[in-house]
C-alpha positions, 0 to 999 in steps of 0.5 A: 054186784056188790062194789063196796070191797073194791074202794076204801074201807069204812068206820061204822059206829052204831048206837040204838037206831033201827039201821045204821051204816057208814059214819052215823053217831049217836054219843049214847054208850056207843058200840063201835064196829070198825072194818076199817082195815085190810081184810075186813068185811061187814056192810051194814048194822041193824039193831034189835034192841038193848046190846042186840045187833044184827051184822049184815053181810054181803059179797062183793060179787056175784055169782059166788061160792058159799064161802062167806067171809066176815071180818071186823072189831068191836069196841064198846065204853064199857065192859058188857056182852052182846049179842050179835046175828051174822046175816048172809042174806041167802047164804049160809054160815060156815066157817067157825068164828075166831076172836082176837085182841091183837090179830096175831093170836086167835082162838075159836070162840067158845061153842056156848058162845055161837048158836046157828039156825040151820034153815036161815043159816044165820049164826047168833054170837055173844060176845063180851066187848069193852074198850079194847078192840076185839076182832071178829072174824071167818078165820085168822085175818092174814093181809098181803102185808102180813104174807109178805113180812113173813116172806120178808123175814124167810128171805132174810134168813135164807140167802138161797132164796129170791124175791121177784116181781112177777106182774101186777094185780088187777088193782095194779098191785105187785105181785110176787114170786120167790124162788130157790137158786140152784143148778138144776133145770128141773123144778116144781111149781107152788101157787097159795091163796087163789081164794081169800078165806082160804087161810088153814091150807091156802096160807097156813098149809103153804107156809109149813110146807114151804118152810119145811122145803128149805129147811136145814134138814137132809132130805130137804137139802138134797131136794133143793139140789135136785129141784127148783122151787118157784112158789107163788106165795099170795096170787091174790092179793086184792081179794085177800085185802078188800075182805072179798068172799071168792074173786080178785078185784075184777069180780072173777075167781082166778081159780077158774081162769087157768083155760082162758087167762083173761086176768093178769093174776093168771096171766102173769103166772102163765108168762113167768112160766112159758119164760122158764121153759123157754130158758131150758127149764122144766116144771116136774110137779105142781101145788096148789094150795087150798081149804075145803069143808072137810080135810086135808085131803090131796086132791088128785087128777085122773089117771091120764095125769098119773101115766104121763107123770109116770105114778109120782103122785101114788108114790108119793102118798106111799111113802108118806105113810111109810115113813111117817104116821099121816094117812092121806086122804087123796081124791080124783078129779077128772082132768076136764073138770076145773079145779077147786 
């Protein structure tokens, strides 16, 4: 088990050297890697040669999915373009890397910019670098500081909507649940970004259809008259900050934890929902927000779900390709099979 994630991030400026790592300098047109910040990962550097680099990255636990996650800048004094191979020991490349001069505005890097080795799996990158710092990442780099100012600023916009503390992270952390008041018992429960590197459904997904939830439109109003919403925005704050591949700060991936409830991530969405219930309130739906190799897709559990929900889920698609142009690809899963 790899611990490094779990404590305060690190500065490495690397110059020629066989192996670099935390805090060595040379002053020699240095190449600056920084993972200094929340979210980042990168554990150590090793140099080949002239403006070639080997950027070695690890989990920060094991057993792991093969999701492996890199974030970090680069600067240089000048401008010039490198030459980077993004090493995951014995795993493999997968996410397509994003550039960014700000970590607001992303953009894929150029597919003539990125050859991968398909039997090593490791991903060789040429980028041009210079005295602005560049941002290399497995996708666009989203903090619990940045969900939550996003939840901040949605608050600020609809009074309908509020912030509650619904427990603390394994790192002692608050964790957050937003809900929508209304007069209705019935209500629908909404949980995103179990897993970190999971931004394109399990942030940015959530985020459209949350927004499209308490919209001004129509539908959406006679929605929220019909049902509460109790969203989850950000379950695992920890993982997302410290750069983690799959788990929270205790090294276990909460997505498999919704049986025995061993972590307080888990736990506190169990207890803040038997509360609800206790009160008379009754959870009609759920969503769980996720990105996997291949879609959007819905992924759906077997049909003992479908008789005791009474056909909403096939209902739902039905009229989603009715009344709009999506095709919804939905996939089966049995009940006895954890999630994904």
């Amino acid at each position: 088990m790899n611990n490094r994630g779990l404590y305060k991030p690190v500065l490495l400026i690397c110059v020629f050297a066989m192996m670099l790592s935390c805090k060595q300098e040379r002053v020699l047109h240095p190449v600056v890697f920084d993972s200094s910040f929340n979210g980042a990962r990168l554990d150590s550097i090793e140099v080949l040669g002239a403006d070639k680099y080997i950027v070695h990255i690890d989990p920060a636990f094991e057993s792991v999915n093969k999701s492996p996650w890199f974030a970090f800048g680069v600067t240089a004094k000048s401008e010039k373009e490198i030459e980077l191979q993004l090493d995951y020991g014995k795993y493999k490349h997968r996410y397509i890397p994003k550039l960014s001069l700000d970590k607001k505005s992303w953009k894929k890097i150029h597919t003539s910019k990125i050859k991968i080795d398909t039997t090593s799996g490791i991903a060789t990158l040429k980028l041009t670098v210079s005295s602005q710092k560049l941002y290399v990442a497995a996708q666009e780099i989203e903090t619990s500081e940045d969900t939550y100012a996003w939840l901040d600023s949605i608050l600020s916009k609809h009074e309908f909507l509020k912030k509650e503390i619904a427990g603390k992270t394994a790192k002692l952390h608050y964790n957050y649940v937003v809900t929508s008041t209304s007069n209705t018992k019935t209500g629908i429960a909404i949980i995103a970004r179990q897993h970190p590197p999971e931004l394109p459904g399990g942030t940015i997904g959530f985020k459209a259809f949350f927004e499209e939830l308490i919209s001004n439109t129509e539908i959406s109003k006679k929605f929220r008259n019909e049902f509460s919403i109790y969203a989850f925005p950000l379950l695992n704050p920890d993982g997302a900050d410290f750069g983690n591949w799959r788990h929270n700060a205790n090294g276990l991936d909460i997505n498999r934890d919704w049986i025995d409830f061993t972590q307080p991530e888990t736990q506190m969405v169990k207890t803040y929902f038997e509360n609800k219930i206790n009160e008379g309130n009754k959870i009609r739906f759920a969503l769980d927000f996720h990105t996997s190799y291949s879609g959007p897709y819905l992924l759906t559990l077997d049909s003992i779900n479908e008789i005791k929900t009474k056909g909403i889920i096939p209902n739902w698609i039905k009229n989603i390709e009715t009344n709009s142009q999506f095709k919804v690809e939905a996939r089966r899963r049995s009940q006895e099979l954890p999630y994904c």
